[in-house]
C-alpha positions as CSV (number, residue, x, y, z in Angstrom):
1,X,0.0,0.0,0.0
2,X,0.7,3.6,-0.5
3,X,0.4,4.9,2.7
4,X,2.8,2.4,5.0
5,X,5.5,3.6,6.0
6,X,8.6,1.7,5.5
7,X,9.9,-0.3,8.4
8,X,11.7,-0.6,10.2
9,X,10.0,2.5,11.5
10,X,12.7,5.2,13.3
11,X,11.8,8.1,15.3
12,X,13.5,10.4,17.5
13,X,12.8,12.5,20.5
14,X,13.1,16.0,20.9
15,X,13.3,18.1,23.8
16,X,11.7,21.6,23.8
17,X,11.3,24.0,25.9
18,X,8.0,26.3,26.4
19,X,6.7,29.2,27.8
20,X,6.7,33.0,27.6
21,X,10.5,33.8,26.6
22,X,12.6,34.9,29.3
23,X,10.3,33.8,32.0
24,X,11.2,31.6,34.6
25,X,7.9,29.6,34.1
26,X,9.2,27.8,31.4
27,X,9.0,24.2,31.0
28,X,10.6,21.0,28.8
29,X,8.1,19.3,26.4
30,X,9.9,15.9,24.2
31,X,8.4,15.6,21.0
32,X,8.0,12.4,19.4
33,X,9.5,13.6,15.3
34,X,9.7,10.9,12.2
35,X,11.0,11.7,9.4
36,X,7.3,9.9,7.7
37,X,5.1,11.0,5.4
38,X,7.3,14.5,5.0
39,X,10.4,15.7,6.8
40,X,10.7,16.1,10.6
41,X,6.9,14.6,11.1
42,X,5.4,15.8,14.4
43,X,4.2,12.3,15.7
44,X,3.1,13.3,20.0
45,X,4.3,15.6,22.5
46,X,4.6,14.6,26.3
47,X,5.3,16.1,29.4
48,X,8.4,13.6,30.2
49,X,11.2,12.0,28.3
50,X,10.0,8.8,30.1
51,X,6.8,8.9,28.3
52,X,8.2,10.3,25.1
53,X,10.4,7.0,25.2
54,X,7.6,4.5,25.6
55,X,6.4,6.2,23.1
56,X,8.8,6.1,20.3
57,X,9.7,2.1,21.6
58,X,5.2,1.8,20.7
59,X,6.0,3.6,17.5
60,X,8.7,1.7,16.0
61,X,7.8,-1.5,17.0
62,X,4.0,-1.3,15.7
63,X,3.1,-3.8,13.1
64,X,6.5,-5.8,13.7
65,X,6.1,-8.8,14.6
């Protein structure tokens, strides 16, 4: 099919920060990025790197069996 992405699937995580810019109240999001269907695909954002992780282990190993 067209749409599948090829496999083995690779993802990466990406740590950024937010907030208003030079406040203190800023605070570390990890995106989830593929480079699947276009260039530097936003996939998920979450609020730790553990659960970015679990994540991007779930992504690349879907459909792989």
């Amino acid at each position: 099919m067209a749409n599948r992405p090829p496999y083995p699937r690779e993802a990466r995580i990406v740590a950024l920060k937010k907030g208003p810019i030079g406040s203190v109240n800023t605070f570390i999001w990890y995106q989830l990025r593929s480079d699947y269907p276009h260039p530097n695909t936003l996939i998920s954002e979450h609020k730790t790197e553990n659960e970015a992780k679990n994540a991007k282990e779930q992504y690349e190993n879907e459909n792989k069996k």
